[in-house]
ZAMARGU-4260 file (C-alpha; in steps of 0.2 Angstrom, whole numbers, plus 5000, padded with zeros to 4 digits):
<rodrens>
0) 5133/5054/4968 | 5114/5055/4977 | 5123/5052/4995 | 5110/5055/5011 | 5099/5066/4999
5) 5084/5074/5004 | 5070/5071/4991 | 5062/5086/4982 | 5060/5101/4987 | 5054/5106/5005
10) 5037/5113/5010 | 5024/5119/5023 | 5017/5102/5023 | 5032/5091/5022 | 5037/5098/5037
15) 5023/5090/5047 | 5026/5074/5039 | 5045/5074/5042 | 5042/5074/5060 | 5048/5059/5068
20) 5033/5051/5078 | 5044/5043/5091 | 5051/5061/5098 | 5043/5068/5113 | 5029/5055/5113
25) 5029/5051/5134 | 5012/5043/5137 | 4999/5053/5138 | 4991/5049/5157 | 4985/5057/5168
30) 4993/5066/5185 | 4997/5048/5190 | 5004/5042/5174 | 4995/5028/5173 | 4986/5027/5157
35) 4995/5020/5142 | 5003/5027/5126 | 4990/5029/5113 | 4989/5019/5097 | 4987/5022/5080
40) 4987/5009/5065 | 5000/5003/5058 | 4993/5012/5038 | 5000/5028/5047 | 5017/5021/5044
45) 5016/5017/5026 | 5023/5024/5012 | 5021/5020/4993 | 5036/5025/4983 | 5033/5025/4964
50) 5046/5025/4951 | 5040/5033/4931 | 5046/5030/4915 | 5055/5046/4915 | 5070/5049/4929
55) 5060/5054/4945 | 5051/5044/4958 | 5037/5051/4970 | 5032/5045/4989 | 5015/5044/4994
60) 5007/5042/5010 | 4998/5026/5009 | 4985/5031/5021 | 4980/5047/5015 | 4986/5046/4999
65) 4995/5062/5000 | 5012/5064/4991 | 5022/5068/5001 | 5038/5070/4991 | 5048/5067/4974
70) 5064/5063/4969 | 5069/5071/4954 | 5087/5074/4946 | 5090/5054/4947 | 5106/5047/4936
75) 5090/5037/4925 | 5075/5029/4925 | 5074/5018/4939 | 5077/4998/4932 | 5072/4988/4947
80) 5062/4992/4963 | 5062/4979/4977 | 5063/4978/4997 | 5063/4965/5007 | 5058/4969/5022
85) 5049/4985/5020 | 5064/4995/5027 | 5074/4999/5012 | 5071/5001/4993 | 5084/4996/4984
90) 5083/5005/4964 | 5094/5001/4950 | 5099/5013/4937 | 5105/5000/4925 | 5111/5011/4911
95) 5119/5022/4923 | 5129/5006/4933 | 5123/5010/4952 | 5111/5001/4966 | 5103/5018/4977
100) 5095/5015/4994 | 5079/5023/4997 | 5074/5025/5015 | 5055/5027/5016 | 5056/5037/5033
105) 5043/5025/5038 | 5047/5011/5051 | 5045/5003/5069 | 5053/5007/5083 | 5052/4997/5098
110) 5033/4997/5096 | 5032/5014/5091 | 5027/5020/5075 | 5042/5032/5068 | 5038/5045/5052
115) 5053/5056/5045 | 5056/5064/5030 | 5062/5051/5014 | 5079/5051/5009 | 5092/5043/4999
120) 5105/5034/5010 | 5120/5031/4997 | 5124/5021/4980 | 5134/5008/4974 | 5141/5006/4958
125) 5145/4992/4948 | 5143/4987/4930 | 5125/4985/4923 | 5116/4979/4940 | 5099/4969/4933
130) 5091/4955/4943 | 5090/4957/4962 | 5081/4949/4973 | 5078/4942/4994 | 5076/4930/5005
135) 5074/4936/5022 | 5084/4950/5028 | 5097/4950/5012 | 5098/4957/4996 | 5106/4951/4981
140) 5111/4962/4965 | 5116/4955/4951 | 5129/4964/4940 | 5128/4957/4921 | 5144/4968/4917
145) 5156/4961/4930 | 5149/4944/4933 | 5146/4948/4954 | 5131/4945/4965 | 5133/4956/4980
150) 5123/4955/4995 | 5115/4968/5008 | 5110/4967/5023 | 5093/4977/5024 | 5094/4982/5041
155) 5112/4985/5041 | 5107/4998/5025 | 5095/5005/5036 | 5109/5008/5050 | 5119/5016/5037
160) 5129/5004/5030 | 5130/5004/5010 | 5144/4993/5006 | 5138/4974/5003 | 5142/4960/5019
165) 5149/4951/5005 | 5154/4945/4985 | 5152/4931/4974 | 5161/4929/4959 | 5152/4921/4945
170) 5161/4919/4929 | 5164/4933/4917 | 5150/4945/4913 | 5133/4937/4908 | 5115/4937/4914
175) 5113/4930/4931 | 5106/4929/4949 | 5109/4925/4967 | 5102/4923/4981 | 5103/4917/5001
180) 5095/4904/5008 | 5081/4911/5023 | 5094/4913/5037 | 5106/4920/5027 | 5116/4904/5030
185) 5123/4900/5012 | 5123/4911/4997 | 5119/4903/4981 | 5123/4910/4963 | 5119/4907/4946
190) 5135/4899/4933 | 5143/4905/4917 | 5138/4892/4904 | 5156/4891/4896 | 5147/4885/4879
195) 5137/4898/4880 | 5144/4913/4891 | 5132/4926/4890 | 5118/4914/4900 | 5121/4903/4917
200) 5117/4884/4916 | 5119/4879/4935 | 5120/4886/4952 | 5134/4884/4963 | 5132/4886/4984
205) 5144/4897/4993 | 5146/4899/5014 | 5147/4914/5022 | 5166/4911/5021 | 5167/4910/5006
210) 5168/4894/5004 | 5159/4883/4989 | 5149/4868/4996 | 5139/4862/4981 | 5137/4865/4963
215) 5125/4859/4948 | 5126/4861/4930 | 5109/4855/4924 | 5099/4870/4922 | 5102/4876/4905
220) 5096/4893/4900 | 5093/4897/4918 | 5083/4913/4921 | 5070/4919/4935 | 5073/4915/4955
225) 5062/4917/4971 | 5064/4908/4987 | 5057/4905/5002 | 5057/4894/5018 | 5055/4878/5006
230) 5073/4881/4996 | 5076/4895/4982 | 5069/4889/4964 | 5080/4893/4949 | 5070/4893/4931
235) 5076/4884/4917 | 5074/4879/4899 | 5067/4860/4905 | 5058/4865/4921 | 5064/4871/4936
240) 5079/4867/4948 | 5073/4868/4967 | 5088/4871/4978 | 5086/4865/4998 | 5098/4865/5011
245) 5098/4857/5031 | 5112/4865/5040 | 5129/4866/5026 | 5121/4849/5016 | 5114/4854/5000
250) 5103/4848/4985 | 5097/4849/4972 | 5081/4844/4960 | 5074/4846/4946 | 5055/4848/4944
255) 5045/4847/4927 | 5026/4851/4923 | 5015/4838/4926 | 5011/4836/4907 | 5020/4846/4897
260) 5039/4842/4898 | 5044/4855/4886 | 5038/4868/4898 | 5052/4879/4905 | 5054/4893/4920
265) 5058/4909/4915 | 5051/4920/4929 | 5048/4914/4949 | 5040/4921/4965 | 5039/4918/4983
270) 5034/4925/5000 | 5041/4920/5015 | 5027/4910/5023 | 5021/4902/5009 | 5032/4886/5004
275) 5025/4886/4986 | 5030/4895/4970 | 5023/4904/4956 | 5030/4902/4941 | 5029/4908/4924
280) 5031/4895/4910 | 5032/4894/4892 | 5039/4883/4879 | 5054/4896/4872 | 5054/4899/4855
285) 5038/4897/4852 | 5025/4911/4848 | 5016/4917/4863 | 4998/4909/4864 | 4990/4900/4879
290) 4996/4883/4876 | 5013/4891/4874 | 5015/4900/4889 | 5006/4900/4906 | 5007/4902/4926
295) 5009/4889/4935 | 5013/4884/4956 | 5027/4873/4960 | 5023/4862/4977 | 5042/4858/4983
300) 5034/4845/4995 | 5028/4836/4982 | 5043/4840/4966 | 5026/4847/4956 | 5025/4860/4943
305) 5003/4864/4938 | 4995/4875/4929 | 4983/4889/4936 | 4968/4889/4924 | 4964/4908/4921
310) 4947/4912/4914 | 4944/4910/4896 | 4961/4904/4894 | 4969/4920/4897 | 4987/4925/4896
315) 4996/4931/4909 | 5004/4950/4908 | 5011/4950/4924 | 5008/4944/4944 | 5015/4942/4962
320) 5011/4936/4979 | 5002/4945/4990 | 5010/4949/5007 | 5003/4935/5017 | 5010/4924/5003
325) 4991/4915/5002 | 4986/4923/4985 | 4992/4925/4969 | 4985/4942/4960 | 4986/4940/4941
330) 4987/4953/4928 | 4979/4946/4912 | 4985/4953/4894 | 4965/4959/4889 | 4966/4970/4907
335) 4956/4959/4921 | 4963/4956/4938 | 4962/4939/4945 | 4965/4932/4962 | 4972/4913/4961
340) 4974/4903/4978 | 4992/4899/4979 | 4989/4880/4988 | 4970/4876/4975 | 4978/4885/4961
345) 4957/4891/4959 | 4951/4907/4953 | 4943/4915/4970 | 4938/4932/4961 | 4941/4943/4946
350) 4939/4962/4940 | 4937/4965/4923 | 4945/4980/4914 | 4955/4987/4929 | 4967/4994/4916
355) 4970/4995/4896 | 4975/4980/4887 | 4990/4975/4884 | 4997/4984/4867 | 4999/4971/4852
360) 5013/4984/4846 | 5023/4999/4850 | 5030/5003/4866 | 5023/4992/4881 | 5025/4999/4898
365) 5022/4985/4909 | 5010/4989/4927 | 5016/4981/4944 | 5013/4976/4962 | 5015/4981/4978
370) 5007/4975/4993 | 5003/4975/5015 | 4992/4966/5022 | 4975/4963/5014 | 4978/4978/5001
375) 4985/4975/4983 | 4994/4990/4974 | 4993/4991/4956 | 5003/5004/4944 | 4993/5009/4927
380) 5008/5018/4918 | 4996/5022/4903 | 4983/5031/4915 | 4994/5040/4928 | 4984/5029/4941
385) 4989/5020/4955 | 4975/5004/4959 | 4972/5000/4978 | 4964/4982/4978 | 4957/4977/4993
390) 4956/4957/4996 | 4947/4950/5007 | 4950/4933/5017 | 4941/4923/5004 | 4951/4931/4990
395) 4939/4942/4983 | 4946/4959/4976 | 4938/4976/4975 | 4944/4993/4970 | 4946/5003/4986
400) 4952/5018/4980 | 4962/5026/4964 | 4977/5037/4967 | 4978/5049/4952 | 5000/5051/4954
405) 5002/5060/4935 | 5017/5054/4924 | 5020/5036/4918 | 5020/5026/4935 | 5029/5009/4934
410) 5037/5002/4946 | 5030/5002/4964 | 5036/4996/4984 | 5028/4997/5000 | 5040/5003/5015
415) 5037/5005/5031 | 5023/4994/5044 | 5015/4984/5030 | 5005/4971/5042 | 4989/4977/5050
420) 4990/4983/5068 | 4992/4996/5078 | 5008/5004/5084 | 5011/5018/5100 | 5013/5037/5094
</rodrens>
């Protein structure tokens, strides 16, 4: 078990960076102790934490670009990567049954920036943990060997606390996910198809007490989920199936393309603060080309599901949304970087050849996103590289800076302050 594990091995220089900023900080006045505390921005409370296609992870300072530690001797290769608030990462070993909790030694303090060394705070086992994602302040991890969806609380992880606030039951084992809605009021989760029991074709709606308050069952092949203050979307075979709630009252509706019913959602993201979707469509079962597959925002207001155009009709490798939740960034298969407005669905800028194209065969390792305000993170598995994209307010990108990390790095979080602003010492 990797309980309240220091990372890697110690060193001169770690020591530094270990110290926690908040410790013997009094303001600095003078004689009269008027003057305040002095103020550092909020970057010097950022940590990058990288996982690598082999079983090890390294922490970088994200203002320096320093590393300041790995992780080695994990059970596996790191699965699935994610925080919600910046506090925790939570990483799956998926072959190896456990959730561990990464604390990034980086946060805020009652307006005071605080640095300590990383660590691992515990585990969690369960079988074959896959899909996790947030809304708000909890986690959800779902476990497609035992057919639960447990849920954290971040800050309680942060406190300490490893054991989930609570469990739904799902069916048998089968591929699923869950999530809660933005004030952790009710807990939704994905059904076993009973025709088809290794998929989910419905969500049912639990309270905090356990208690189920609504259900639906037309969602066939149901797969991908992001929410936001606007509901949780669920991808489907047909479309999508937008899931809102006001106080314990619940519903439920689909949404379809605008044009192309045969359309379905296999792959959804949201940021709290921005009430649309991206999605990721495609017509299953078809070969992959772009009138097969294609990104997409769904507007809840309106129960619409459109297209995002991508230059020269482009397909999509892989995206997110930044951190303010007003751009999508787009990875595109031939290697160019595109920033899309999330409420014009436009193209606001574009850099061509950030990374190699995707390969037409062999192994494809897949780069990802991580990002704080105004600054994109991109892996580049094949280069050992690490991307820092800087966006500006009319969504123009530009390479900042290129972390050289070595390895294979994949997947990728921010922790720690990731908004723009200053914090005491």
């Amino acid at each position: 078990m990797l309980l309240a594990r220091s990372f890697g091995h110690a060193s001169s220089a770690r020591v530094a960076v270990a110290v926690i900023a908040s410790v013997s900080l009094a303001a600095c006045g003078d004689d009269n102790g008027t003057s305040a505390a002095p103020t550092v921005p909020a970057t010097e409370f950022r940590r990058l934490v990288i996982s690598d296609t082999a079983a090890f992870a390294r922490v970088f300072d994200a203002s320096t670009g320093a590393r300041v530690d790995s992780m080695g001797g994990l059970p596996s290769r790191i699965t699935y990567l994610y925080t919600a608030k910046g506090r925790i990462a939570f990483a799956h070993f998926q072959t190896r049954n456990r959730v561990s909790f990464i604390d990034g030694g980086v946060f805020e303090q009652n307006g005071r920036g605080v640095k300590q060394a990383p660590r691992i705070i515990g585990s969690f086992n369960d079988s074959t943990p896959i899909h996790g994602n947030y809304n708000g302040d909890l986690v959800s991890v779902h476990f497609d060997g035992s057919g639960n969806v447990r849920f954290w609380s971040e800050q309680s992880v942060a406190a300490g606390n490893t054991q989930p606030v609570q469990t739904v039951r799902t069916g048998n084992a089968h591929h699923g996910a869950g999530m809660a809605t933005l004030d952790g009021g009710l807990l939704s989760a994905s059904i076993q198809d009973p025709t088809n029991p290794a998929l989910p074709n419905g969500v049912v709606v639990y309270n905090r007490q356990g208690q189920e308050v609504a259900r639906n069952t037309t969602c066939p092949g149901l797969h991908g989920l992001g929410g936001n203050g606007a509901g949780k979307l669920y991808g489907c075979a047909d479309g999508a199936l937008l899931v809102t709630a006001a106080g314990t009252s619940v519903s439920f509706q689909k949404v379809t393309h605008a044009t192309e019913p045969r359309f379905g959602v296999g792959t959804v993201w949201a940021r709290d603060g921005q009430p649309n979707f991206l999605v990721r469509m495609s017509i299953r079962g078809q070969p992959v080309s772009a009138a097969t597959r294609a990104l997409g925002v769904v507007q809840p207001s309106s129960r619409t599901m459109t297209s995002i155009a991508l230059p020269a009709s482009e397909i999509d490798w892989t995206a997110e949304i930044d951190h303010n939740g007003r751009y999508a960034v787009i990875l595109g298969r031939l290697g160019n970087l595109h920033v899309v407005d999330m409420n014009t669905r436009q193209v606001t800028g574009t850099l061509n050849g950030v990374v190699p194209p995707m390969p037409t065969s062999g192994t494809v390792l897949t780069p990802f996103f991580a990002f704080a305000e105004g600054v994109a993170y991109m892996t580049s598995p094949t280069q050992g590289r690490v991307l820092e994209v800087a966006i500006n307010s009319a969504g123009v990108p530009s390479i900042t800076r290129t972390l050289n990390v070595g390895g294979n790095p994949e997947r990728i979080v921010v922790l720690g302050v990731r908004e723009n602003r200053s914090l005491q010492q």
